[in-house]
N, C-alpha and C positions, 0 to 999 in steps of 0.2 A: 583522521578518518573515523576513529571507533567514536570519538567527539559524534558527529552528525549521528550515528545510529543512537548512540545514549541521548542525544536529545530529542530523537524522535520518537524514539522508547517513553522518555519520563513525558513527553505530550501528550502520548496516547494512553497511558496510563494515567493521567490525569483529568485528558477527556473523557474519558471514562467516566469517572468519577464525577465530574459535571454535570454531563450526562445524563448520568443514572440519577440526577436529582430534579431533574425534568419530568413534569407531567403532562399528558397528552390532552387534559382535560373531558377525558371520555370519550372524544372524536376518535377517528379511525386513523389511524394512520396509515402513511404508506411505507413499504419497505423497500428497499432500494436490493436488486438483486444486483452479480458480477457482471451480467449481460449490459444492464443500466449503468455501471460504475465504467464499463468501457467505452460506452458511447458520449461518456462527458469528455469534452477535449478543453485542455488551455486556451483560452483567450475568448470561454462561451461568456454570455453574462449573467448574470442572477437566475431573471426571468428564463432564459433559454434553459438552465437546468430544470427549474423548478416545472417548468410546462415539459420537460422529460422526463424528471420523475414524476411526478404527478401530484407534489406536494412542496411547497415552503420548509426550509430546511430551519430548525432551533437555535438562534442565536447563542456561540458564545461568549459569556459575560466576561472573561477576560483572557482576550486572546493573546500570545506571547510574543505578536506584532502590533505594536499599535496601529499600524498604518497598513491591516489589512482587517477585513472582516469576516469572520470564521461563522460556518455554518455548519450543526450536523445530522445525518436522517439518520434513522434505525434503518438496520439491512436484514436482507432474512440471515436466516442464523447458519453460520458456514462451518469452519473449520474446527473452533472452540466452541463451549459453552457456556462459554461468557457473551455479556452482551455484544452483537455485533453492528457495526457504523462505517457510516465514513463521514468524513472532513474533509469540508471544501472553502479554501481562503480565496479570499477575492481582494483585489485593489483599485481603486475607481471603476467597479462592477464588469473590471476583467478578470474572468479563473486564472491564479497563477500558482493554486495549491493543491493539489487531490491527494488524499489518503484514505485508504480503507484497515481496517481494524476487524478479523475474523470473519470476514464479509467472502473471501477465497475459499471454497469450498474443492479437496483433494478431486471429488467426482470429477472435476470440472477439469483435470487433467486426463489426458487418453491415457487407457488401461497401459498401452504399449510404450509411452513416455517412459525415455531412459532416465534411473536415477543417480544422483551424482553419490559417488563413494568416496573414500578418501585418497583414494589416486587421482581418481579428476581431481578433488578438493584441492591437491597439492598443486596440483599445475595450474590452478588460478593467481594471478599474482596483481598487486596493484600495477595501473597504466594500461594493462589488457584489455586492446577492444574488444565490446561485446559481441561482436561479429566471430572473432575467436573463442569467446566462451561460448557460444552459441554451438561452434564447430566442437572444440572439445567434450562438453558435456553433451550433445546430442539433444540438444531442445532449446526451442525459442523461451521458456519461462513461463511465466503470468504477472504481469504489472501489479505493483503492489501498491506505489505513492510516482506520484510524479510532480516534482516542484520546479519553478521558473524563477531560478537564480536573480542576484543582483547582477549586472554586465549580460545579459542573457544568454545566460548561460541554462541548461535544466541539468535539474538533476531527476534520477529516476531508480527506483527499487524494485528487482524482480524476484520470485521464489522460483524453487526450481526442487522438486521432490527429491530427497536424500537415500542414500540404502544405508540403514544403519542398524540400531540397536533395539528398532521396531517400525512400524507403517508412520509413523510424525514424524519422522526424519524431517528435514529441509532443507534450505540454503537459502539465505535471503545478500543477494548483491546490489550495492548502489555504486550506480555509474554517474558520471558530468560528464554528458556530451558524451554519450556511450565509450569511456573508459573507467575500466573499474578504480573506483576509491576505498569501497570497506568491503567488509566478507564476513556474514554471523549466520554460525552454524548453529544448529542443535540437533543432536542423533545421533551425529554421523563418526564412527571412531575406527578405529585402523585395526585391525585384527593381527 
């Protein structure tokens, strides 16, 4: 379980860094907001994103699948201040991979959105449909990455705003097949 988020961690932090050594050639780019990163569904193809966002996405020169093809756009700049992206893999020019990186902006959650403390935190447990964490914590989330498993299976990662040790609290949960498998917190500490 903590497997899948550490290597989705050290991806992202790598694409990063790929990335960032990308030039735009002086041309405009386009930036990819949350409202655009939710209207891309699995199984679009190349063209269909790119005629949604409004641009061709940066080839990565080496992606950690051979047997898919990773793309990534600059997004406006969301939650951190680091640079913000996402990544999209494709396999015979069908989406089977979305992630966004800093691109979730807190605004983007309602003022009134419950957050999770460390008493919810505790009653999350692996195997819990998300229908249930849904109901305990008091909130649908915000998608973060959505991948389309070997077997088709998806997996899929939400945030979900924390009350903790300051306003960045969070909670980032990944489900297969809407049951929880990891749980990574940051904030959030028990009083």
């Amino acid at each position: 379980m903590k497997k899948t988020i550490g290597i989705s961690l050290l991806v992202l932090v790598l694409l990063m860094g790929f990335a960032g050594c990308s030039s735009s050639g002086g041309k405009e780019v386009a930036k990819v907001n949350y409202e655009q990163y939710m209207q891309i569904n699995l199984g679009m193809s190349y063209e269909e994103v790119c005629n949604l966002i409004g641009a061709e996405g940066e080839a990565v020169a080496e992606p950690e699948d051979e047997t898919l093809k990773e793309y990534t756009w600059e997004a406006e700049a969301g939650q951190t201040k680091e640079r913000s992206f996402i990544l999209l893999g494709f396999r015979e020019d069908v989406l089977v991979k979305k992630v966004q990186a800093g691109v979730l902006k807190e605004d983007q959650f309602d003022e009134t959105e419950p957050r999770v403390d460390a008493d919810k935190l505790a009653g999350i447990t692996a195997g819990m449909p998300r229908s249930e964490v849904e109901g305990l914590v008091g909130s649908k989330g915000k998608l973060s990455s959505e991948i389309l498993l070997d077997g088709g299976k998806t997996q899929t990662e939400y945030m979900y705003l924390g009350e903790g040790v300051d306003e960045s609290a969070y909670v980032l949960i990944t489900y297969v097949d809407d049951a929880v498998t990891d749980i990574y917190q940051n904030g959030i500490v028990k009083e």
